[in-house]
C-alpha positions in Angstrom: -47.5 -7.6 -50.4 -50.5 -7.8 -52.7 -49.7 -6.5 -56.8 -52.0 -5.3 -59.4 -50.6 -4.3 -62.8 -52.5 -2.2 -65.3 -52.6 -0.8 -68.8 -54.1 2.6 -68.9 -56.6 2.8 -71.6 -58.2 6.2 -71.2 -56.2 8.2 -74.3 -56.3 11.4 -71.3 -54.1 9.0 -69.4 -54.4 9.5 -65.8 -56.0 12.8 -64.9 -56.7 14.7 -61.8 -60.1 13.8 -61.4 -58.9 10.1 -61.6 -55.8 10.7 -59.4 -58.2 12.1 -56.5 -60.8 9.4 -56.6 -58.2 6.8 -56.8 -56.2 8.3 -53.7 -59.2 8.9 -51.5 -59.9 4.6 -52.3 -56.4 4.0 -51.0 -56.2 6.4 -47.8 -59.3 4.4 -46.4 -56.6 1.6 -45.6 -54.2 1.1 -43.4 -52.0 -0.5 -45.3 -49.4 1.4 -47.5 -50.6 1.9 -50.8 -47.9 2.9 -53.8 -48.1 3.4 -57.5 -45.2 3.0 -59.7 -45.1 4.0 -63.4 -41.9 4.3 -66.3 -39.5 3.5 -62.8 -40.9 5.7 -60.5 -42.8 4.9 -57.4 -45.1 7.3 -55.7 -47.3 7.1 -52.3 -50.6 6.4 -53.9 -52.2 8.1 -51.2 -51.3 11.5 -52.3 -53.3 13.1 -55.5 -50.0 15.2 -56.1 -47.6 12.2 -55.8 -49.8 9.7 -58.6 -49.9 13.1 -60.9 -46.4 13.8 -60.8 -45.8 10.4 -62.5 -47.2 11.4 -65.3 -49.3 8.6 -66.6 -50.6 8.7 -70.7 -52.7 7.0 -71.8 -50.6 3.1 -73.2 -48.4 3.3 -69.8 -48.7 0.8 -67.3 -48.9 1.0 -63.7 -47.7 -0.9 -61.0 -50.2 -0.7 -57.5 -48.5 -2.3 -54.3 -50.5 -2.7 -51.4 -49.0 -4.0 -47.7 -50.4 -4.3 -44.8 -52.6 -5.7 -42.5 -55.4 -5.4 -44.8 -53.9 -5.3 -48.2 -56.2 -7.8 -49.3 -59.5 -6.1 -48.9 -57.6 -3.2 -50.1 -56.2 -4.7 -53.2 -60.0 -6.2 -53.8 -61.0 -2.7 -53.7 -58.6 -1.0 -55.9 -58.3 -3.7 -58.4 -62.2 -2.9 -58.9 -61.9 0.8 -59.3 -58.7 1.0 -61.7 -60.9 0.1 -64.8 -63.5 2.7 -64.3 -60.5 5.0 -63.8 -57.8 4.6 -66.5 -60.3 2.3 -68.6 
């Protein structure tokens, strides 16, 4: 399992527009992909799932990736978070 913590940045916190582009990243894998914020954990391929945690802008979120190709896909995602949530 492959882990990639991060402080959002963006004072709008984690918005739709940043929810979708980050979930249609993470459904390209096979591996399974989840986002944890404030204790909750959430499949990080679902746009609904990553807004109902609710991210502002300060929180910090948790991205697990396992699989068979959790490293390219960590590679990936580990890229796109700061032009997300930055």
């Amino acid at each position: 399992m492959k882990e990639i913590r991060y402080q959002v940045t963006n004072p709008m916190g984690l918005h739709a527009r940043c929810a979708s582009l980050f979930a249609q990243c993470a459904v390209e894998w096979r591996s399974a992909v989840t986002m944890t914020s404030k204790g909750k954990t959430v499949n990080g391929k679902q746009v609904l799932d990553i807004l109902g945690l609710a991210v502002l802008g300060g929180d910090e979120v948790v991205v697990q990736v396992e699989g068979p190709d959790e490293d390219d896909a960590i590679r990936q995602l580990s890229t796109l978070l700061p032009k997300l949530f930055g």
